[in-house]
C-alpha positions as CSV (number, residue, x, y, z in Angstrom):
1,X,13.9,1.6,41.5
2,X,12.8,-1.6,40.1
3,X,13.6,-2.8,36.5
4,X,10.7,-3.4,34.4
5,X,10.3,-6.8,33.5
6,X,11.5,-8.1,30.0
7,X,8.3,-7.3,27.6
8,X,6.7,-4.2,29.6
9,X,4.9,-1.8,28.2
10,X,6.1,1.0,30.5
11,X,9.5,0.5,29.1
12,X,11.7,-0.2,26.2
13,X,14.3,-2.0,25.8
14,X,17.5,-1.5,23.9
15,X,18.9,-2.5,20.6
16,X,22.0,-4.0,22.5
17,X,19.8,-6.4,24.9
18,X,18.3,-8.3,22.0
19,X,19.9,-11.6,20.9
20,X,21.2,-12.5,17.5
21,X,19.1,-15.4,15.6
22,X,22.2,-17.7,16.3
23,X,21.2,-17.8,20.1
24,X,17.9,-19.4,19.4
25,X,17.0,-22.8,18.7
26,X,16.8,-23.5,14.7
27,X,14.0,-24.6,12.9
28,X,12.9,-25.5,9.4
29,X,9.7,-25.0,7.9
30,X,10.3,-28.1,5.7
31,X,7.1,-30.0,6.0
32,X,4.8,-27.5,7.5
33,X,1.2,-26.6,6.3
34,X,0.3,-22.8,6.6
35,X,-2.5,-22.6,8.6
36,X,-2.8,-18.8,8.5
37,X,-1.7,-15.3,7.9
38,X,-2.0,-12.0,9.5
39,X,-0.1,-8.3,9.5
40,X,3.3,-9.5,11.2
41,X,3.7,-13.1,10.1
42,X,2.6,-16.2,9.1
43,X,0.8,-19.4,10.9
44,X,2.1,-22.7,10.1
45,X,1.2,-26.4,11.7
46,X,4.7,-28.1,12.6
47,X,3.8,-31.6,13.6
48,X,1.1,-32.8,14.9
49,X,1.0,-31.0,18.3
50,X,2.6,-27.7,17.8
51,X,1.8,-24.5,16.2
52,X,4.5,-21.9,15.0
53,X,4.1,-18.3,14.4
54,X,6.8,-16.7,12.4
55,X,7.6,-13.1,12.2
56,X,8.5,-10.8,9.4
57,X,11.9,-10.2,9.4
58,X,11.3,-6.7,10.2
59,X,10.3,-7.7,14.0
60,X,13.0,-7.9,16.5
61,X,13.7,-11.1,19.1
62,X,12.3,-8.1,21.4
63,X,9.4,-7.9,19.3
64,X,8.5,-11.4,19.7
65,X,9.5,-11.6,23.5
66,X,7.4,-8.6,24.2
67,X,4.3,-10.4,22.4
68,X,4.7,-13.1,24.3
69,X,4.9,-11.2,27.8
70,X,1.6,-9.6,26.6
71,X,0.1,-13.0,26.0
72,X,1.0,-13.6,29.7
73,X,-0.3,-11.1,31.1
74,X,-3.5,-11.7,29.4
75,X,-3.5,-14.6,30.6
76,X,-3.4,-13.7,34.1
77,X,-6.4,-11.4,33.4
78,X,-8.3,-14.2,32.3
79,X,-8.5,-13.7,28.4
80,X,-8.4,-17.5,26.8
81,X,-4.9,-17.3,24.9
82,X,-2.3,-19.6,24.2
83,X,1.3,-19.2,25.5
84,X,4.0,-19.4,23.5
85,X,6.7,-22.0,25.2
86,X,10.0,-21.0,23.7
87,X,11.6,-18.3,20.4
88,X,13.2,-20.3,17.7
89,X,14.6,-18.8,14.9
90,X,14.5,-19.3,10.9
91,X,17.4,-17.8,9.8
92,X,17.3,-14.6,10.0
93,X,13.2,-14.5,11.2
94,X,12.1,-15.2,14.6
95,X,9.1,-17.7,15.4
96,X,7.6,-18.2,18.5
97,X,6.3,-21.9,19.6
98,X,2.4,-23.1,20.7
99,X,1.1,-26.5,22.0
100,X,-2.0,-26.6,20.2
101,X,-2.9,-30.2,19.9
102,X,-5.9,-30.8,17.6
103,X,-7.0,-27.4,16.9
104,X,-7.1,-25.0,14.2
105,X,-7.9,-21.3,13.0
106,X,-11.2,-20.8,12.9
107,X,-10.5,-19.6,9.4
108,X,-9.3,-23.1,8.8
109,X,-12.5,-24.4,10.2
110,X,-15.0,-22.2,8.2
111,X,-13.2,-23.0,4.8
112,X,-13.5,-26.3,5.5
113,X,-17.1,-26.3,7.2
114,X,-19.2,-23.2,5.7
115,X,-22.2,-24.7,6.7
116,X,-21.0,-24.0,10.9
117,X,-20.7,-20.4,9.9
118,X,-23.2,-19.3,12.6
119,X,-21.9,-21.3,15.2
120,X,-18.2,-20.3,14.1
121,X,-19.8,-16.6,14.4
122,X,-20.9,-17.1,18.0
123,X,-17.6,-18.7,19.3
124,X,-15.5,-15.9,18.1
125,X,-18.4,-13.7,20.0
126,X,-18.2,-15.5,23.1
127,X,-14.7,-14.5,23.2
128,X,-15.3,-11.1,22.1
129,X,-17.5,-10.7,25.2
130,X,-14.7,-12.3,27.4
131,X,-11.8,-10.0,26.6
132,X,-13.8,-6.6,26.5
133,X,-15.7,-7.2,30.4
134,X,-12.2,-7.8,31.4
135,X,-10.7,-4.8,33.0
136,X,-7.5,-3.8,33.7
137,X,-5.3,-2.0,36.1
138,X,-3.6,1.3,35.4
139,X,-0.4,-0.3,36.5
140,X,-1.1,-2.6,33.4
141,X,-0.1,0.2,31.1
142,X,-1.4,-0.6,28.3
143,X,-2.4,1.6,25.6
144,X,-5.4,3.6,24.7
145,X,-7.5,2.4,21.3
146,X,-8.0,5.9,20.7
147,X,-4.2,6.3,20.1
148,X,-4.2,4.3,17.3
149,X,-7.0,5.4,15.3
150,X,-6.0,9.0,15.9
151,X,-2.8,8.1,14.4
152,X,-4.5,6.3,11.3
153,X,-6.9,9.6,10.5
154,X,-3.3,11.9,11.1
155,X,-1.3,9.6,8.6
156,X,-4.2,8.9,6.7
157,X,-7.3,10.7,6.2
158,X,-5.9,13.9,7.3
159,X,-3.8,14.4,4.0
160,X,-6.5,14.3,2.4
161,X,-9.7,15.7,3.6
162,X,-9.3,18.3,6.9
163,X,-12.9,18.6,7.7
164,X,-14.0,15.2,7.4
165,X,-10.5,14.1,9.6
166,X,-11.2,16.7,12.2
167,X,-14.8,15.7,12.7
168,X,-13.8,11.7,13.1
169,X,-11.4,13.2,15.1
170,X,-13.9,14.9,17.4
171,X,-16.0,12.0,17.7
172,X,-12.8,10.1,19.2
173,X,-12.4,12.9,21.7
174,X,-16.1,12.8,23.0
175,X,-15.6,9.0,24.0
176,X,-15.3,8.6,27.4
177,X,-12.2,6.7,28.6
178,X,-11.7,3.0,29.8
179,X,-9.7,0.4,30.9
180,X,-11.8,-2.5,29.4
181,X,-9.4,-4.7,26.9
182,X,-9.7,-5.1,23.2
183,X,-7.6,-7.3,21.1
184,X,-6.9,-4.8,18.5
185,X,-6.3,-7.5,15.7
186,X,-9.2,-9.3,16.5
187,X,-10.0,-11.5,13.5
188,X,-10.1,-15.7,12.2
189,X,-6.6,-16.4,11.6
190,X,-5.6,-15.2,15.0
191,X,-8.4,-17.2,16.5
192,X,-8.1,-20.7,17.3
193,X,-10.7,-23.5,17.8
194,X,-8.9,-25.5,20.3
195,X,-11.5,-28.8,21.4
196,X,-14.4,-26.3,22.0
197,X,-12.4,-23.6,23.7
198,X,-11.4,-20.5,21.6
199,X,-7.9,-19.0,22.0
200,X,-6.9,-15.8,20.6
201,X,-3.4,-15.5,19.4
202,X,-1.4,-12.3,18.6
203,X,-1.5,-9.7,21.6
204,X,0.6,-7.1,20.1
205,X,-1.8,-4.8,19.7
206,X,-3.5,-5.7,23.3
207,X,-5.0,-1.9,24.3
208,X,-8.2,-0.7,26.0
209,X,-10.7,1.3,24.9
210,X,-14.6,1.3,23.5
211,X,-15.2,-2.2,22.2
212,X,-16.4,-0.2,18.8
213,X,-12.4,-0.3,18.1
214,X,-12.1,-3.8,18.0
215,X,-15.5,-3.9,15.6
216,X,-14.0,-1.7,13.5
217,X,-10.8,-3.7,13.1
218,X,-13.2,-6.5,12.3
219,X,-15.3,-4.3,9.7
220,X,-11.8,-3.9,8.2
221,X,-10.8,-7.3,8.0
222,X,-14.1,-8.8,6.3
223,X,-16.1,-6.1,5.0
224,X,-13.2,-5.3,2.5
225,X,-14.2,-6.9,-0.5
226,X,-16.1,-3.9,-2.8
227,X,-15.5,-4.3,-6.1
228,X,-14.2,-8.1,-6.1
229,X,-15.9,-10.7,-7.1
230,X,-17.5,-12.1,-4.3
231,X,-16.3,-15.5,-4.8
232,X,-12.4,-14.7,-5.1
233,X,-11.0,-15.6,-1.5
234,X,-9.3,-13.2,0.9
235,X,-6.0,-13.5,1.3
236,X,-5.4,-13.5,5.0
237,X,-8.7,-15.0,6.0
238,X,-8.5,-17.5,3.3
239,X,-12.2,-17.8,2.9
240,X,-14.2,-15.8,0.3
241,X,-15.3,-12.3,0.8
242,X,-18.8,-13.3,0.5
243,X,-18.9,-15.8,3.2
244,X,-16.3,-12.9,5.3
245,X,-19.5,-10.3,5.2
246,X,-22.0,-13.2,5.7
247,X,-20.0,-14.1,8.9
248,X,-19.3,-10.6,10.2
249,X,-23.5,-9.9,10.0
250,X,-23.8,-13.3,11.8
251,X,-21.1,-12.0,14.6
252,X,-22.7,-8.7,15.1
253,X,-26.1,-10.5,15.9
254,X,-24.5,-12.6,18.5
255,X,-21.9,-10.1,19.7
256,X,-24.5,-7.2,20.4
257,X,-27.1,-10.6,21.5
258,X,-30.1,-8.9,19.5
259,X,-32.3,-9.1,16.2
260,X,-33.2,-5.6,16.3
261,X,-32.2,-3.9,13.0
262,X,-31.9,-0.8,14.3
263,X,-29.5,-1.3,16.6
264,X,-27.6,-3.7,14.3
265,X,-27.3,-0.9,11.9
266,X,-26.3,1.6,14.8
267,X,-23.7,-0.1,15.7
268,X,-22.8,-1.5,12.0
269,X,-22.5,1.9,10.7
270,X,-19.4,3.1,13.6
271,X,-18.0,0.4,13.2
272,X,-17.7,0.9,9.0
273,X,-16.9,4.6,9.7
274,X,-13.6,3.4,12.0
275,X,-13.0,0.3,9.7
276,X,-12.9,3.2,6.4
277,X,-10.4,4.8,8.5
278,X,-8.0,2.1,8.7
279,X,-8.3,1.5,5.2
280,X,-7.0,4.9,4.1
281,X,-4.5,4.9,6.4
282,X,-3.0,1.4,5.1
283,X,-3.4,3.5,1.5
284,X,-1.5,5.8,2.7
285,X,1.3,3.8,4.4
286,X,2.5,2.3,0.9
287,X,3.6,6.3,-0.2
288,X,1.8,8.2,-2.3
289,X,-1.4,7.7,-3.7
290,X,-1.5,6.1,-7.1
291,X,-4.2,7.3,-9.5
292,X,-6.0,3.7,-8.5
293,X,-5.3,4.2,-4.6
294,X,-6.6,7.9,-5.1
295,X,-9.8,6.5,-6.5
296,X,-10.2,3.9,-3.8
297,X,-9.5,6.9,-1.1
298,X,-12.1,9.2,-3.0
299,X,-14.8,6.7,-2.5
300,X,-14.4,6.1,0.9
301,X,-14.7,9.5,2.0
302,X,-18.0,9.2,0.1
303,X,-19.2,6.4,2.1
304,X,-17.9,8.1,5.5
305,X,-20.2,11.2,4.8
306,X,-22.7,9.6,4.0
307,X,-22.1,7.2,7.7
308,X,-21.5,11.1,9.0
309,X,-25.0,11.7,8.1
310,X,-26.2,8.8,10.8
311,X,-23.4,8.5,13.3
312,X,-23.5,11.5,15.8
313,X,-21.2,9.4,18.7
314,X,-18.9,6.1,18.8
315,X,-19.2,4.5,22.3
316,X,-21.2,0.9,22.4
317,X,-20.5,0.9,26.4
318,X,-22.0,4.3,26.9
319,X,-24.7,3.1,25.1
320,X,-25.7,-0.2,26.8
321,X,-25.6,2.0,29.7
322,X,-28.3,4.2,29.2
């Protein structure tokens, strides 16, 4: 039988095949300009032509490698997305090499151009609409959306309200299967603006499913600023949480291609049901609540029965096709 090749998804490699940092090329971040930030690493400009993603140092050389075989193989599908050419190493972090000549995040390029918000909005819908119309094979293996949420209500929502995590859990299981991609981290830092092309970056989490997982994901990235003054800047985006919900309302409007408020707020409320999910399962994921967590977690189950009240399925593909 074949070996799978280095970065497959139908196979894991061992602790022992994974090279020490020593083996790679070293680099310095000495004179870099962060350019972004995101759940695994950080973004950073090094030179004038190339971009470098490095890794927290809990992710392995395989880690990186198999990130970069699923880049590939998006590639091959036809997603826009840049390949990394080579892993260098940071001491004891890995970083993975881009040639991105003249571009930037479009996080980068909304801080600096508020006024382009709209058109930012439609770019990063444009691409949207690429990867989820591209299907893949089941040979592809890759993983099922629905996985991963289940896992966030099991380790998250489920430890702390049973009815409510069964009945997300129900609408899961009523959506119908397939193979269409998402990006699964689908958000302006891991976006790039290359000329007039957008690229996405980061293809770890590269699954298939309903394209309402990748809105949520996006819910939970800019719709996350409750309670905060609306002028105070996001950390990761590194654009205020005002301009973050002004540009995710501009990006449902060009994603779903429609003005009607009815279906804006269809699709708006699934999304902030599976976004709220993710958010208590990142409480979670710290430990126990803390009496200020707690509160947080009490008044998102609020909001989702109150979204339970409207939301009676999840699919958007089901629904285009009726």
């Amino acid at each position: 039988m074949d070996k799978e090749p280095a970065g497959s998804l139908c196979s894991e490699p061992s602790d022992s095949d994974k090279p020490m940092p020593g083996k790679c090329r070293e680099v310095s971040l000495d004179g870099c300009r962060k350019i972004g930030s995101g759940q695994k690493g950080t973004v950073y400009r090094y030179g004038n032509e190339l971009i470098l993603k490095v890794y927290d140092i809990i992710n392995t050389y395989r880690d990186v490698e198999r990130e970069i075989a699923l880049s590939r193989r998006a590639f091959v599908l036809g997603i826009p997305t840049a390949i990394s050419f080579g892993i260098v190493s940071l001491g004891d972090r890995y970083g993975a090499m881009y040639e991105l000549l003249g571009s930037e995040t479009l996080s980068a390029c909304i801080a600096n151009n508020p006024s382009g918000l709209d058109y930012y909005a439609g770019v990063m819908a444009k691409l949207a609409r690429t990867i989820h119309s591209t299907e893949a094979k089941e040979k592809d293996c890759f993983p099922d959306a629905r996985d991963r949420f289940r896992a966030y209500i099991t380790n998250g929502l489920a430890r702390c309200d049973r009815e409510l995590a069964d009945r997300c859990c129900e609408l899961i299981d009523g959506m119908q299967a397939t193979r269409f991609l998402i990006h699964g981290d689908f958000h302006t830092s891991n976006v790039f603006l290359h000329k007039t092309e957008a690229l996405a970056i980061d293809m770890d989490r590269l699954s298939t499913g309903d394209p309402i997982f990748e809105l949520g994901d996006m819910n939970y990235y800019f719709d996350k600023g409750k309670g905060k003054d609306p002028e105070d800047t996001d950390p990761y985006l590194g654009i205020s949480y005002r301009i973050c919900r002004e540009f995710l309302n501009l990006f449902m409007r060009h994603y779903l291609q429609t003005q009607d408020e009815a279906r804006l707020r269809e699709v708006t409320d699934r999304a902030a049901l599976l976004g709220d999910l993710r958010r208590i399962n990142r409480y979670w994921k710290a430990g126990a609540l803390t009496e200020e967590t707690q509160s947080k977690v009490d008044r998102l189950i609020v909001e989702m029965k109150k979204l339970l009240e409207r939301v009676d399925s999840l699919d958007v593909i089901r629904q285009k096709q009726k």
